[in-house]
C-alpha positions in Angstrom: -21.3 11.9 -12.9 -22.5 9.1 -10.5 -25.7 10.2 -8.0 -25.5 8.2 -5.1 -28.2 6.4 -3.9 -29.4 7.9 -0.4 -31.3 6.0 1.6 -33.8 7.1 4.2 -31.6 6.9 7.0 -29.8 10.1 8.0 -26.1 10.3 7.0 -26.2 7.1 5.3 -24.9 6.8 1.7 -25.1 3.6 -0.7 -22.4 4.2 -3.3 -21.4 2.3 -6.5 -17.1 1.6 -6.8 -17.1 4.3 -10.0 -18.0 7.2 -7.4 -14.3 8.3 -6.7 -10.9 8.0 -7.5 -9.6 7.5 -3.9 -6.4 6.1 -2.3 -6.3 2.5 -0.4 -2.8 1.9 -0.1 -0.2 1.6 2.4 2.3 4.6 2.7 5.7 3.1 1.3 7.7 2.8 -2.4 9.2 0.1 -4.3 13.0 0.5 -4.5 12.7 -1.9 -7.5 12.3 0.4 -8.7 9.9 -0.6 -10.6 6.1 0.2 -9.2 4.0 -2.8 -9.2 1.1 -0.8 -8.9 -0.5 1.9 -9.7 0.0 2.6 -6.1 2.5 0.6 -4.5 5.7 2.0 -5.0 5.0 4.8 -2.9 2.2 3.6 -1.7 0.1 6.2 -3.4 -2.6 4.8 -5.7 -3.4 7.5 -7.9 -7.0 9.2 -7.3 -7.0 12.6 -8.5 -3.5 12.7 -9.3 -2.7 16.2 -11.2 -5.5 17.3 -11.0 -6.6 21.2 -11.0 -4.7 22.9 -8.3 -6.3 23.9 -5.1 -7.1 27.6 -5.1 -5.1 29.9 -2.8 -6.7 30.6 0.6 -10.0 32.3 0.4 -11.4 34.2 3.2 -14.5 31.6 3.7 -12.5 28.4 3.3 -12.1 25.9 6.5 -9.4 27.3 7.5 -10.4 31.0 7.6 -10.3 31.3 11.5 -6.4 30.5 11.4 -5.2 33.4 9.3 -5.8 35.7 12.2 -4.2 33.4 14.2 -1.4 33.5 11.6 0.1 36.8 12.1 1.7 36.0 14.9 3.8 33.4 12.3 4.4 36.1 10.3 5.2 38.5 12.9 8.2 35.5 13.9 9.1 35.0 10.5 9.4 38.9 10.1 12.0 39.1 13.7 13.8 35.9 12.6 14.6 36.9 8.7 15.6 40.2 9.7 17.7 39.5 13.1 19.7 36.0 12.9 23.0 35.9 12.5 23.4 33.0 10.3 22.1 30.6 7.0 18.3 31.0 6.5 16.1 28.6 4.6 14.7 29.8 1.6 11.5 31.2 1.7 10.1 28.1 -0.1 12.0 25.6 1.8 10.9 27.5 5.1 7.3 27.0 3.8 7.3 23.8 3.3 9.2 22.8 6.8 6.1 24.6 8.1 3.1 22.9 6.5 4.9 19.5 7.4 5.6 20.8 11.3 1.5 20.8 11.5 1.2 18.1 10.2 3.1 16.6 12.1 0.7 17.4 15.2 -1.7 14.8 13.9 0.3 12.0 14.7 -0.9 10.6 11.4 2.1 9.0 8.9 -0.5 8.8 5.9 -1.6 12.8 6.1 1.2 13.5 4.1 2.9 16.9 1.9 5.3 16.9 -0.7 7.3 18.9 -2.3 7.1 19.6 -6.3 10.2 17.2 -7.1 8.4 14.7 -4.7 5.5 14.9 -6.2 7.1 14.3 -9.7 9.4 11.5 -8.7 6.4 9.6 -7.2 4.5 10.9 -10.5 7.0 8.9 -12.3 7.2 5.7 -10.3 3.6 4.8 -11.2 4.4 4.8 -14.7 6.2 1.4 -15.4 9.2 -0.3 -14.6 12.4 1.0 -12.9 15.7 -0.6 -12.2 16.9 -1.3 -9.1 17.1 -3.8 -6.0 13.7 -5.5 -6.3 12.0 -4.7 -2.7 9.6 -2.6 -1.5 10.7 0.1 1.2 9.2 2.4 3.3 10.7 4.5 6.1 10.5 3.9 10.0 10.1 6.8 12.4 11.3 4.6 15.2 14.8 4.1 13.8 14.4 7.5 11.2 15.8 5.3 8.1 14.5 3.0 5.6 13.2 -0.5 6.5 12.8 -3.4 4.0 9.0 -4.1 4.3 9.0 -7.2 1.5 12.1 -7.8 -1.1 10.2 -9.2 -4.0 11.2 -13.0 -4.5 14.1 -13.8 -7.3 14.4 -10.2 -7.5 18.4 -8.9 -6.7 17.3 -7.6 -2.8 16.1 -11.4 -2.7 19.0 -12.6 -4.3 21.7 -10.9 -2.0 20.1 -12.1 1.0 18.0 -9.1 2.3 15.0 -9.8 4.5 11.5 -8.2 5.5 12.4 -5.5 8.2 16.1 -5.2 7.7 16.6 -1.6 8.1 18.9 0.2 5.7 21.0 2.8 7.5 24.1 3.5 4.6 24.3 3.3 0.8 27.5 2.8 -0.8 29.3 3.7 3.1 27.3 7.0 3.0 24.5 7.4 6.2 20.8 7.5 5.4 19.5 7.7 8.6 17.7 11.1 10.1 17.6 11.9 5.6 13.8 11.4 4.6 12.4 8.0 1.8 12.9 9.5 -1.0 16.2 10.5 -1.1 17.2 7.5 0.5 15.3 5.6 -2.3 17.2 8.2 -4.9 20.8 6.7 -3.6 19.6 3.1 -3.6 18.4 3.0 -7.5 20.5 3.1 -10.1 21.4 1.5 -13.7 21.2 -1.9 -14.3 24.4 -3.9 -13.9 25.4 -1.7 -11.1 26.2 -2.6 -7.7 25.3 -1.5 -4.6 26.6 -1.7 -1.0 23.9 -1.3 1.4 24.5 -1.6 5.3 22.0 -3.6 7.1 20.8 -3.7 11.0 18.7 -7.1 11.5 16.7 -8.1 14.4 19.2 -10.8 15.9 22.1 -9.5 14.7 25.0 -8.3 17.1 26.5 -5.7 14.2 25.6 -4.3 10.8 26.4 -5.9 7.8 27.0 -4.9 4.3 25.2 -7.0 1.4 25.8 -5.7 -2.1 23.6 -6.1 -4.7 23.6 -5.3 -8.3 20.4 -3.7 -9.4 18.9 -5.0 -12.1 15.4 -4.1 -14.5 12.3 -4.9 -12.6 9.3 -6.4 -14.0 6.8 -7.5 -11.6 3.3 -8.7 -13.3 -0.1 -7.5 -11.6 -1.1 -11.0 -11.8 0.3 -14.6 -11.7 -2.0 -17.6 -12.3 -0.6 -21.1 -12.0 -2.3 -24.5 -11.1 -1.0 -26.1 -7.6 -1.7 -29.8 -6.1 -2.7 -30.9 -9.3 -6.6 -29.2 -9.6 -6.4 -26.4 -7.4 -6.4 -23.2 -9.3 -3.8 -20.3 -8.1 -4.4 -16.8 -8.5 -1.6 -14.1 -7.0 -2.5 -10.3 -7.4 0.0 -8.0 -6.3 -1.3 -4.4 -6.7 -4.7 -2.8 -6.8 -3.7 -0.8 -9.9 -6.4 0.7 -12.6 -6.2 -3.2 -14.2 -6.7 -5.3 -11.2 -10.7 -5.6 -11.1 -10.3 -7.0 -15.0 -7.2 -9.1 -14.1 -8.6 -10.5 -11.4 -12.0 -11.4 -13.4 -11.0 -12.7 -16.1 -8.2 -14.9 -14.3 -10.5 -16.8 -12.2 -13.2 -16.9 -15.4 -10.3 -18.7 -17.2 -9.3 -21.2 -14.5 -12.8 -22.4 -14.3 -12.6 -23.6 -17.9 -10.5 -26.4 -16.2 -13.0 -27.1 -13.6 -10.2 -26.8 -10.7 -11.7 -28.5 -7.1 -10.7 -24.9 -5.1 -9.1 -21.5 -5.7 -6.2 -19.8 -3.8 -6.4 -16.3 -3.9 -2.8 -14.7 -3.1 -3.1 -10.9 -1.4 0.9 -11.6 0.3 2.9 -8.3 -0.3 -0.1 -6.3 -1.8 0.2 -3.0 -0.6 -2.9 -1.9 -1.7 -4.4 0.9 -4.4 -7.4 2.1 -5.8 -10.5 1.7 -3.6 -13.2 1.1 -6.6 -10.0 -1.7 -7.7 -11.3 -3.4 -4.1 -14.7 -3.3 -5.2 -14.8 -4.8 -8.6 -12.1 -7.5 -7.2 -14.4 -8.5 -4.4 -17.3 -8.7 -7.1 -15.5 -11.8 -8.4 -16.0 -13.9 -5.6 -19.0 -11.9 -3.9 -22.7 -11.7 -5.4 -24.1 -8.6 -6.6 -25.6 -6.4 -4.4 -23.0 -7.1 -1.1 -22.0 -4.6 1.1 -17.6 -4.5 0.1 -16.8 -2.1 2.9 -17.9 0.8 4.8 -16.8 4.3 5.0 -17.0 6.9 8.0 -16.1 10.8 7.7 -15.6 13.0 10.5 -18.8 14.2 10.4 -20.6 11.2 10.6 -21.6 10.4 7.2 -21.3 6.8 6.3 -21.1 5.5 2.5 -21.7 2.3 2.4 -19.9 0.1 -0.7 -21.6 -2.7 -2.2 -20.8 -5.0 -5.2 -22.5 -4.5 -8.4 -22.1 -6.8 -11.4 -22.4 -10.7 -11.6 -20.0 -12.2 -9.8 -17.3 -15.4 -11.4 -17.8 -17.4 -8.6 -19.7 -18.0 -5.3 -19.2 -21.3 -4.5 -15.8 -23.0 -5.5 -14.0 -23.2 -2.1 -11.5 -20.6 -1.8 -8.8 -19.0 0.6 -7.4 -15.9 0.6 -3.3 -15.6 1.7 -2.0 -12.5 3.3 0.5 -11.5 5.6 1.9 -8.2 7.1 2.3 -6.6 4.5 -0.9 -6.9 2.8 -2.5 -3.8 3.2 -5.6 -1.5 2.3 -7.5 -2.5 -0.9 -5.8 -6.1 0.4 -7.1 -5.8 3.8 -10.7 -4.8 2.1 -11.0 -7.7 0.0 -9.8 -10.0 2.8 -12.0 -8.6 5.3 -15.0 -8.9 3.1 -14.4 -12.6 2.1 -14.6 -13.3 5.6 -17.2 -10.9 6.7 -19.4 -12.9 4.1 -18.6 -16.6 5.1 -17.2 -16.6 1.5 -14.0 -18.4 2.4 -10.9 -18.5 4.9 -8.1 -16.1 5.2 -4.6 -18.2 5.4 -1.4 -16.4 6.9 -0.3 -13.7 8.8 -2.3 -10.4 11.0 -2.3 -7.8 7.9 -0.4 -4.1 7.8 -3.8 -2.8 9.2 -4.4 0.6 7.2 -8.2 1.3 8.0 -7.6 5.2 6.6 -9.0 6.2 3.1 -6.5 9.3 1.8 -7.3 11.8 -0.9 -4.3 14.3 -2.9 -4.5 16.9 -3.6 -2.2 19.1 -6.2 -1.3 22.3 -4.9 -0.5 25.8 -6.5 3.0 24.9 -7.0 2.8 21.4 -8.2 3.2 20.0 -5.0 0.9 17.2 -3.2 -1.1 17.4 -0.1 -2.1 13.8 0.8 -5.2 13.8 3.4 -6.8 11.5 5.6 -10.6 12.0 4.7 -12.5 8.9 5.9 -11.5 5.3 8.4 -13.6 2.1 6.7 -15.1 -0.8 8.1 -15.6 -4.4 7.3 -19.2 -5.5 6.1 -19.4 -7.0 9.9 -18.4 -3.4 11.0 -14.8 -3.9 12.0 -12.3 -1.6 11.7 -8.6 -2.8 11.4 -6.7 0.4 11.6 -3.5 0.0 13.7 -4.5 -3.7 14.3 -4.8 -5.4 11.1 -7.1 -8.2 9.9 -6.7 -11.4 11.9 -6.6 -14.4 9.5 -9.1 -16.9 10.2 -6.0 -19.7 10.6 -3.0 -18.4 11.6 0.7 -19.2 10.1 3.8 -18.1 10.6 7.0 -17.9 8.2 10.3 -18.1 9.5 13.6 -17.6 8.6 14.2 -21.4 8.1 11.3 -22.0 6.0 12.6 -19.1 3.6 16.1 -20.9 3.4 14.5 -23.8 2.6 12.0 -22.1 0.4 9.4 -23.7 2.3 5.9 -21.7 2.1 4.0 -23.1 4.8 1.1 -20.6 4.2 0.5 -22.0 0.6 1.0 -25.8 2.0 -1.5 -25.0 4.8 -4.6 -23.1 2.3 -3.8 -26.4 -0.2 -4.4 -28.7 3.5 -7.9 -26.7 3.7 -8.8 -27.0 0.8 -8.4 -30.9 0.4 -5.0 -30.9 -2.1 -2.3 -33.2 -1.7 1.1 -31.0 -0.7 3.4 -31.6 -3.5 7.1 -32.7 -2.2 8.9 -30.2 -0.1 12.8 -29.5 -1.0 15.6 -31.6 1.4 15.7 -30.0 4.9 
C-alpha cells in the first residue's frame, strides 16, 4: 500500500499517481456503443468498481444524526402505503426515487446513484466494443433528453449527418424525452446492419428532423499516431483508460526515432478517465518531480500530484488540441502543459469538470457515485464550470466540417513551423 509523503505543512499531502483508483471523467456514455475508454462511455472511469459493498448504516457513521431525523419519512411512508387509493411504487423502486430526490438537493450532475441493472449495464460498457451509432451521448437537464456531445468521425452518427449538440428527442417515432440516459441509450443501440430513425432538434433549425442511421460495430483505438506536414509527429489519445499512460509513452518514444521537428498532442473528444492515467500521461512530456494537479477535500486537506518517472520528452516543441468536449484527465494534462510553460494549448474552452468522484458499490449491487474532492492546476486554477481556456483560440464551424476542414490541426501545424498540406476545394 502506498504511504504518502506528508510534508510539514498542515493538511498538505504529496502523493504519487499509484495512490488511488479515482474517477476523472466527464458524466456521459458512448452510444457506439462501443466504450472508448475505460471511462468514457458513461463517463465513469472505473476506480473501485465492484468493490466490497458498503456496510449497512451503523449507528456512528456520518450520517448517524439523520436517522432520527428519519422517522418522520418513515412515519409518511407508513400513512401513504396504508391510505392511497391508487398504484404504489415498489418498496425498492420507492427507495431508490428517494436516495436520488436528495441527491438531487446538491445541485451536483456528477454525485450520482444507480440502480443494480445500471450499474451492470455501465459495468458492461467498459468492457469492449458495442455496436451502435458511433457518438458519444450524455443527457441534458435543460431540455430532459439526450444531446449528441461528439459523433465520433466516419463512424454511422458521422455518417448520417448528426452533429455535436443535436438533441435526440424520439427513436424509431417513440419519445425519449422526460425518460432518463440509459434507457434512451438502450433504444438507440442495437445489432449491426440495423437501422435507426432518430428525431433531431438542432440549434438553427425551424423543425425536427429525422436522420436514420444503421448501426454498425464500433472500434475506436485509445491511440492514433500518424506523421502530418511532413516531420511533425501526431499523437491522438482518446480515453484515459488503464492503458493510456503506456500508450501514450511509448507513442511519442517511437516518433522520436524519426527525429520529427514538433509534436501534436490530440486531447479533442477525450472525455476523460482514470486520474493516476493523467499523471503518468503528463510524465511524458513533464520532468520528474512536477506538480500534475492539485486536490482539495472538504475539509481542507490538499494532495498535491507530482510526476515521477523520467519523462520522453522536455523539449521538442509541442501543442496540445482540445475542445469542449475534452474533459477531466483531458483538462489535467492540458492545464499542466500550460501551467509549466511546456507548450501551447490549440482549440476550443474545454468541458470544465474540476470534480474528482469516487463509487461506491452498495448492498444491493447498486452504485453511489460521490463527489469527494475539486482539483487545481499546478498554477492553482480551478476550471470547474468554466473550462480551460486554450492559449490560442479556434473555432470549428459547420462549414469547415462540410468541407472537412480542421482548422485547429492547420493552426497547431502554423505554430509549430509546418507547411499546411492542401486543403480540399471549397
Amino acid at each position: 500500500m502506498f504511504e504518502p509523503e506528508r510534508e510539514n505543512r498542515p493538511g498538505i499531502v504529496q502523493v504519487s499517481s499509484a495512490s488511488r483508483p479515482l474517477l476523472i471523467t466527464c458524466l456521459s456514455i458512448i452510444v457506439a456503443v462501443a466504450l472508448f475508454l475505460g471511462g468514457v462511455g458513461v463517463g465513469f472511469a472505473a476506480g473501485r468498481w465492484g468493490g466490497a459493498p458498503v456496510a449497512a448504516g451503523q449507528d456512528d457513521g456520518p450520517a448517524a444524526a439523520l436517522r432520527a431525523e428519519f422517522s418522520l419519512f418513515w412515519e409518511a411512508m407508513d400513512v401513504l402505503y396504508r391510505d392511497y387509493y391508487g398504484e404504489l411504487p415498489d418498496p425498492k423502486e420507492a427507495t431508490y426515487a428517494a436516495i436520488r430526490g436528495v441527491l438531487s438537493r446538491l445541485n451536483d450532475p456528477n454525485t450520482a446513484f444507480m440502480t443494480p441493472d445500471e450499474a451492470n449495464f455501465f459495468r458492461t460498457n467498459l468492457q469492449g466494443s458495442f455496436e451502435g451509432i458511433g457518438a458519444r451521448v450524455d443527457w441534458d437537464p435543460n431540455f430532459n433528453t439526450v444531446r449528441v456531445v461528439e459523433p465520433f468521425e466516419n463512424q454511422p452518427a458521422w455518417k448520417a449527418g448528426i452533429r455535436r449538440d443535436d438533441l435526440i428527442t424520439h427513436v424509431d417515432g417513440e419519445s425519449i424525452v422526460g425518460t432518463d440516459l440509459t434507457s434512451a441509450v438502450e433504444k438507440i443501440r442495437g445489432p449491426k446492419g440495423t437501422t435507426v430513425v432518430l428525431t433531431i432538434v438542432r440549434m438553427g433549425e425551424e423543425k425536427p428532423f429525422d436522420v436514420e442511421v444503421v448501426r454498425d460495430r464500433i472500434e475506436i483505438p485509445t491511440i492514433e499516431s500518424k506523421v502530418v506536414a511532413g516531420d511533425i509527429a501526431y499523437i491522438r489519445l482518446n480515453s484515459f483508460n488503464e492503458n493510456a499512460g503506456k500508450l501514450v509513452r511509448d507513442a511519442v518514444t517511437a516518433a522520436l526515432k524519426d527525429k520529427p521537428s514538433a509534436l501534436i498532442f490530440d486531447l479533442r473528444g477525450n472525455p476523460g478517465g482514470l486520474l493516476r492515467q493523467a499523471i503518468e500521461v503528463a510524465n511524458v512530456f513533464l520532468p520528474k518531480g512536477e506538480t500534475v494537479l492539485i486536490e482539495r477535500f472538504a475539509d481542507g486537506r490538499e494532495q498535491i500530484y507530482k510526476t515521477e518517472g523520467d519523462p520522453v520528452t522536455v523539449d521538442l516543441p509541442m501543442v496540445v488540441l482540445v475542445n469542449e468536449s475534452s474533459a477531466s484527465a483531458s483538462e489535467i494534462v492540458a492545464g499542466a502543459v500550460q501551467a509549466h510553460g511546456r507548450g501551447q494549448i490549440v482549440g476550443a474552452t474545454t468541458f470544465g469538470k474540476g470534480s474528482v468522484q469516487l463509487p461506491q458499490t452498495l448492498s444491493d449491487g447498486s452504485i453511489l457515485r460521490v463527489t469527494i474532492a475539486r482539483w487545481y492546476t499546478p498554477d492553482d486554477r480551478s476550471i470547474d464550470g468554466s473550462g480551460l481556456e486554450p492559449d490560442v483560440k479556434v473555432e470549428v464551424t459547420d462549414a469547415d466540417r462540410e468541407s472537412q476542414r480542421d482548422p485547429q490541426l492547420e493552426k497547431a501545424i502554423e505554430l509549430l513551423g509546418g507547411e499546411l498540406e492542401p486543403l480540399p476545394v471549397q
